[in-house]
C-alpha positions as CSV (number, residue, x, y, z in Angstrom):
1,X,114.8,126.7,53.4
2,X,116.3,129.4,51.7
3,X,115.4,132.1,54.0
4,X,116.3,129.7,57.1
5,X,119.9,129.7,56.0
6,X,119.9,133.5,55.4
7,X,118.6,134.3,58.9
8,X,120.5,132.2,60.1
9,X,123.5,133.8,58.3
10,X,122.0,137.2,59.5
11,X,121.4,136.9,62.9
12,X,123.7,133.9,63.8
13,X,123.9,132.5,67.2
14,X,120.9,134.7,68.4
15,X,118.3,132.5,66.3
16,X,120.1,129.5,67.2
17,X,120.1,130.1,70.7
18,X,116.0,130.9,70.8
19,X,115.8,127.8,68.9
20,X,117.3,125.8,71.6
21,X,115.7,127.5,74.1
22,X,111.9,126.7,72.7
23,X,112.9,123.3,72.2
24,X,114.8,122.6,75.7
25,X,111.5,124.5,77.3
26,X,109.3,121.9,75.6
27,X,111.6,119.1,76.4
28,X,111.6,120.1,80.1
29,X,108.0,120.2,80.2
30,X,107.4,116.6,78.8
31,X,110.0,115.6,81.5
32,X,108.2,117.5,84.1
33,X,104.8,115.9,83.6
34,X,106.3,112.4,83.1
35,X,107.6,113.1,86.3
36,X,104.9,114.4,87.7
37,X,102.7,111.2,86.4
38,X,105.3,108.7,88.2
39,X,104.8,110.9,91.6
40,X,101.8,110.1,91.8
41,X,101.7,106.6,90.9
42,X,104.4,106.5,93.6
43,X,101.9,108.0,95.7
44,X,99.4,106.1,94.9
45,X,101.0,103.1,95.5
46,X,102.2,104.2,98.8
47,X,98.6,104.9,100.2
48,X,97.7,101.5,99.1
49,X,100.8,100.4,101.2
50,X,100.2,102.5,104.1
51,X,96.4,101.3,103.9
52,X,97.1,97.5,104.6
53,X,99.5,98.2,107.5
54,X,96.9,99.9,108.9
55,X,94.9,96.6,108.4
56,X,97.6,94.6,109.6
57,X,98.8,96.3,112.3
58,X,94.6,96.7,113.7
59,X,94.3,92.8,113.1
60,X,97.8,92.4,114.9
61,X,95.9,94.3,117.9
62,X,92.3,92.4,117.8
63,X,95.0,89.1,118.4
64,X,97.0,90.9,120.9
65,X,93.7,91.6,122.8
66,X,92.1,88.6,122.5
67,X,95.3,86.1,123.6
68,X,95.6,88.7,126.4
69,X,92.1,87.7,127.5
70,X,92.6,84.3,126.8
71,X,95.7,84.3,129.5
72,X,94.0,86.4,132.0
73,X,91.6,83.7,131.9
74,X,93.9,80.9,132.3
75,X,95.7,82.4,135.1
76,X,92.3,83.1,137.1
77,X,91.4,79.6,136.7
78,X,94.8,78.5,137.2
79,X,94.7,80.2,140.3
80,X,91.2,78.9,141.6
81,X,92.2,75.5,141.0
82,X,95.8,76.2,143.5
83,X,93.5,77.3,145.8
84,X,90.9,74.3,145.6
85,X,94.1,72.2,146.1
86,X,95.4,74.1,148.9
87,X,92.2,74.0,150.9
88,X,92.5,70.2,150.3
89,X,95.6,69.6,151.1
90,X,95.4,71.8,154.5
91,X,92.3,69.3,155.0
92,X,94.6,66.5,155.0
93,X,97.2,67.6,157.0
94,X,94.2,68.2,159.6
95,X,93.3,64.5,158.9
96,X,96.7,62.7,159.6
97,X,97.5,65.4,162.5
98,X,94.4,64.1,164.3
C-alpha cells in the first residue's frame, strides 16, 4: 500500500489516468458484449417474427385463392341457371304469343 501511495505521489496524474483508462477499457468491453448479447436476441426474436408472417401472410393467400375459386364457381353457375331461365321464359312468351 505503501508503495501505491508513493507512486502515486511520484508520478501523479499519469498513473491515475492509466488506471482509469484500464478500468474504463474493461468496463466498455462488458458493455459491448452485453450489448452485443441483446442484438442478437433482438435478432433472434425478429426472425421468429418475420417467420410467422411469412406463415400468415401464405395461409392469407391459400384463402384468398380458394374463396376466389369458390366465386368463380358461383358466378358460372349463377350464370347457367339465368340462362336456363331465359330460354324458359323466351319459351313462354312463344306460348302466349301463339
Amino acid at each position: 500500500m505503501e508503495k501505491i501511495v508513493e507512486l502515486i505521489l511520484n508520478c501523479g496524474g499519469t498513473v491515475i489516468l492509466a488506471a482509469l483508462f484500464v478500468y474504463m477499457f474493461l468496463e466498455d468491453r462488458k458493455e459491448l458484449k452485453e450489448e452485443k448479447d441483446n442484438n442478437t436476441k433482438v435478432l433472434k426474436e425478429l426472425s421468429i417474427s418475420n417467420s410467422n408472417i411469412a406463415e400468415s401472410l401464405n395461409l392469407l393467400k391459400t384463402s384468398i385463392d380458394t374463396n376466389t375459386t369458390e366465386y368463380r364457381q358461383h358466378d358460372e353457375r349463377a350464370i347457367a341457371q339465368f340462362n336456363s331461365i331465359d330460354k324458359h321464359l323466351t319459351r313462354i312468351e312463344e306460348k302466349l304469343n301463339k
